[in-house]
C-alpha positions, -999 to +999 in steps of 0.1 A: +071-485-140+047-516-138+058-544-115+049-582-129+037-605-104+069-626-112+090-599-106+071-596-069+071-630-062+109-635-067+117-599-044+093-617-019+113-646-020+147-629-019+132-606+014+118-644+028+155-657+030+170-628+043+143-626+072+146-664+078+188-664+080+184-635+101+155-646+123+176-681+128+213-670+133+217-631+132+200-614+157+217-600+183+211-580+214+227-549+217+226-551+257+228-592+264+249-603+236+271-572+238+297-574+269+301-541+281+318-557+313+348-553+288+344-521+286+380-506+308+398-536+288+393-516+255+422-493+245+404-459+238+416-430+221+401-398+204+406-421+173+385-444+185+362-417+195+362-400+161+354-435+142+327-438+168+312-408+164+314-409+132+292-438+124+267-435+149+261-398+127+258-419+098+233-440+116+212-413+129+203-406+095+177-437+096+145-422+095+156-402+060+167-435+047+136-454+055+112-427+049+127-424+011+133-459+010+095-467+014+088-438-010+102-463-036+097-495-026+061-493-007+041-514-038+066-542-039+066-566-004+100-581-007+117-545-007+096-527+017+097-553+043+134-551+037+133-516+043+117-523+074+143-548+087+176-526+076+165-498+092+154-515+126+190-533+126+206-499+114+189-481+142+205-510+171+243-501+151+236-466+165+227-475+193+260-493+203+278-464+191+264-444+213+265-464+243+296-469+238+308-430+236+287-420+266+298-456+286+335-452+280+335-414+285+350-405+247+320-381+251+296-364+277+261-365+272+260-327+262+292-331+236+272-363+224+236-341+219+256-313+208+262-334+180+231-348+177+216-316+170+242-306+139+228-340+124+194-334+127+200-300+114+206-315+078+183-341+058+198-368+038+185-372+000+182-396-022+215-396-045+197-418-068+158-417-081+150-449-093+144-482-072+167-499-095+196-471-093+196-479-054+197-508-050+226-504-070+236-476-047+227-500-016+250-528-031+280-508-032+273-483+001+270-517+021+302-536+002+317-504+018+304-499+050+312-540+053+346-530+046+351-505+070+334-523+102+359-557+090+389-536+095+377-522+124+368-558+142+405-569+130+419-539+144+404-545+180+414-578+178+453-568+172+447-541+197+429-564+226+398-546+224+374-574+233+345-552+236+347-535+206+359-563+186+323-581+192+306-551+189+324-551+151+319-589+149+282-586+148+273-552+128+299-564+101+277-594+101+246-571+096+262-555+068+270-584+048+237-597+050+226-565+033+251-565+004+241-599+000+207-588-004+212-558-024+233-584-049+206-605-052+183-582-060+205-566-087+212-604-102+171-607-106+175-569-123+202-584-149+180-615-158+151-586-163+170-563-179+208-568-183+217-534-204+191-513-185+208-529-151+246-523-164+232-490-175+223-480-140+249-495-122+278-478-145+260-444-137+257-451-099+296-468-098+309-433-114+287-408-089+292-429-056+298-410-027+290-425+007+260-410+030+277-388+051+295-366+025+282-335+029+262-342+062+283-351+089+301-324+102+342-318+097+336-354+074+365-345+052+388-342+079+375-369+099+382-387+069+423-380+077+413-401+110+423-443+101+393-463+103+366-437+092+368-445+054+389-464+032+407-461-001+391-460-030+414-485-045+408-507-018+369-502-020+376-509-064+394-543-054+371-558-028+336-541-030+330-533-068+351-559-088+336-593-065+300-575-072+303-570-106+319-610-110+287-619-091+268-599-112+285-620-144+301-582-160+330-567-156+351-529-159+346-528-192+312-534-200+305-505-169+331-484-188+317-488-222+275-485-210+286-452-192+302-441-226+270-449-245+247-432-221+268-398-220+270-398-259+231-400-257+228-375-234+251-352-252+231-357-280+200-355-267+212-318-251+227-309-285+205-279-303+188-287-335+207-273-364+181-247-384+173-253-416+189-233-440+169-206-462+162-213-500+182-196-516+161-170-536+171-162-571 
């Protein structure tokens, strides 16, 4: 799919104010800014170890997500530079994870490498194939991963957890920034091509499923664990309606292009009828 050199110019300048807010008033570092003298203040828990390890497994998966990420977006400067920046700032959420397991003691160093190694024994995918399809995917995976590191900052802060409150405070931050990236991007996409956008995003919005399904190990039952996931209708009221009133749509134009595109594809899978014989007399 050609690019337009409008079309790059605006992803360049969309990528330009994302670097700029972030160079400015969002970087953080993970050992300065981080204060891990709070460390024995912090209530831990095997919850709070689960939750842990849970999204530092997510996060180890960076080099697949970058390396397909490039794969789609390499021609076009605004989204591979993008690229570039979410995974460096995914790579320091790992990090902090796992400083914090090994720092608190929620895990030795072999129980933490033991994991390690059943992550790196599976490859993530792409669950989508087209740029446009994720960064529809990317919209909604970082509404939700947004969601999830909120309630766990709020959480600490009930609980007195200064430590991991701040750690939550600042990769919350990081995620936000992403969705509003992502967002932007998909609002450039409608202005493009509104049905072809609402087309994609209806199809990504009905097979969503968030990166470690299927990866990280025991994921369904860590899932039973509070704090690892969240419900889907909290994740329906405040990830995918706000995006889709950004995004100027709403339910039922998703529900009714997802309609249209499985009655084409039903058709288009559909065997020809044959023609009948003339009859002979």
């Amino acid at each position: 799919m050609s690019i337009s050199i409008a079309q790059r110019e605006r992803a360049y300048r969309a990528y330009n104010e994302f670097f700029d807010l972030a160079e400015r008033k969002r970087r953080w570092h993970p050992f300065n800014d981080v204060p891990w003298e709070k460390m024995d203040r912090d209530k831990n828990s095997e919850e709070v170890a689960i939750c842990l390890e849970t999204f530092c497994g997510v996060e180890l998966y960076v080099p697949d997500y970058t390396a397909n990420g490039f794969n789609l977006t390499r021609n076009i400067f605004g989204h591979a530079w993008f690229q570039a920046n979410w995974g460096y700032e995914e790579s320091k959420h790992g990090l902090v994870f796992r400083e914090y397991l090994i720092q608190s003691g929620l895990r030795t160093l072999e129980q933490y490498y033991a994991f390690e190694d059943k992550i790196f024994g599976q490859v993530w995918n792409l669950p989508f194939h087209t740029r446009r399809q994720m960064t529809c995917y990317g919209a909604l995976q970082e509404s939700a991963t947004y969601l999830i590191y909120q309630a766990q900052k709020e959480k600490a802060k009930r609980e007195g957890a200064e430590l991991l409150e701040k750690i939550f405070f600042f990769i919350s931050r990081d995620e936000a920034a992403h969705h509003g990236f992502y967002r932007k991007v998909l609002q450039l996409e409608m202005e493009d091509d509104r049905e072809g956008t609402i087309s994609d995003l209806s199809h990504v919005v009905a097979n969503f499923q968030m990166p470690g399904v299927g990866l990280i190990p025991e994921y369904d039952e860590r899932l039973k664990v509070a704090g690892v996931g969240i419900s889907s209708d909290h994740f329906l009221q405040q990830g995918i309606f706000p995006l889709l009133k950004v995004l100027g749509t709403d339910r039922r134009e998703l529900i009714a292009s997802l309609q249209k595109s499985r009655m084409a594809a039903a058709a288009a899978r559909a065997p020809e009828k044959p023609e009948l014989a003339p009859v002979q007399a």
